[in-house]
C-alpha positions in Angstrom: -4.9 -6.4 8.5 -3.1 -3.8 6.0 -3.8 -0.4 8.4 -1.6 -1.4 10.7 1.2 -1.8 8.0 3.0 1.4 7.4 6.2 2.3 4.8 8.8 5.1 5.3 8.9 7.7 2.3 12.4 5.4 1.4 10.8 2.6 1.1 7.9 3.8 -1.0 10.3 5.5 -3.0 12.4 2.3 -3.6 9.0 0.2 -4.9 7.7 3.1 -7.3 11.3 4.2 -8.4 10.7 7.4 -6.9 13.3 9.7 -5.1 12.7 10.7 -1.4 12.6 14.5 -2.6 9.9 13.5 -5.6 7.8 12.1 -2.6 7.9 15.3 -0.6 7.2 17.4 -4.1 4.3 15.1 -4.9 2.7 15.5 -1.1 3.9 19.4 -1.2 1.7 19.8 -4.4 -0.7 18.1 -3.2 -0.8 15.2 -5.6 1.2 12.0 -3.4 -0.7 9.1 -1.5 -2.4 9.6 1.2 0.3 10.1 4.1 0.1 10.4 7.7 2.9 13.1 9.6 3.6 11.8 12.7 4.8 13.8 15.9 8.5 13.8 15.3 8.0 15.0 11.8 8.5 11.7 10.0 6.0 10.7 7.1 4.4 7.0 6.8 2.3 5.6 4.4 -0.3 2.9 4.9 -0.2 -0.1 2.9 -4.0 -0.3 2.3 -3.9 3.0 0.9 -1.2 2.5 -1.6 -2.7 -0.9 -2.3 -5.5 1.0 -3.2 -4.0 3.4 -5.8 -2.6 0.4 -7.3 -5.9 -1.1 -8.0 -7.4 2.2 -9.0 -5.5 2.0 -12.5 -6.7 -1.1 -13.1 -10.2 -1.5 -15.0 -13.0 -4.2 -14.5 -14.7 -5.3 -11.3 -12.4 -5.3 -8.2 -12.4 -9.3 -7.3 -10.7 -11.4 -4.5 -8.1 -12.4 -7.5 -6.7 -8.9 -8.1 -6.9 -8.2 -4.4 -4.6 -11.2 -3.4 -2.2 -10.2 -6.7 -1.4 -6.5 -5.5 -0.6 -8.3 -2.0 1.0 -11.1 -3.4 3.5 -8.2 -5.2 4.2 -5.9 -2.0 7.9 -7.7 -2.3 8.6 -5.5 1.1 6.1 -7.0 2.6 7.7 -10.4 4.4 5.9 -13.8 3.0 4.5 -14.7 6.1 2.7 -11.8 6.5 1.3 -11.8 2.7 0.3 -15.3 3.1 -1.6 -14.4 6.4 -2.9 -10.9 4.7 -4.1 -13.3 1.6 -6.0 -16.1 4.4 -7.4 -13.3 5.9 -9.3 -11.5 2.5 -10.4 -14.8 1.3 -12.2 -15.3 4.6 -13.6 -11.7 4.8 -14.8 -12.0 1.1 -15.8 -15.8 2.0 -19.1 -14.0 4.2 -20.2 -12.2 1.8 
């Protein structure tokens, strides 16, 4: 449910308190998110991948708990689509 959900380098920038221009440094150094360029030039970043990084600074087993807390904090994210992002891990984590 999260790959389809992409965020302009503006928005990104607006979460993480990060200028536009420190985004293109980070990704010119090689050090940003992973990104995807797409055909007009423009630069988007997935939200499972910055999800991702997000949990990566955080020790202990990755559960269901801190899974539903990093969506549960994507504020640009709208509700309805956390709440259905939330139903949906706890019944992909419910089969195994």
């Amino acid at each position: 449910l999260c790959q389809g959900v992409r965020f302009t380098p503006a928005e990104v920038g607006e979460r993480y308190r990060f200028s536009v221009g420190h985004l293109a440094n980070l990704r010119k150094a090689g050090r940003a998110w992973p990104f995807i360029r797409l055909g007009n030039g423009g630069i988007r970043y997935r939200l499972s991948e910055l999800l991702a990084a997000e949990l990566r600074g955080t020790t202990g087993p990755l559960t269901l708990e801190r899974v539903e807390q990093a969506v549960a904090a994507c504020d640009a994210v709208p509700l309805e689509h956390r709440a259905a992002m939330q139903k949906h891990l706890r019944s992909a984590f419910g089969k195994w």
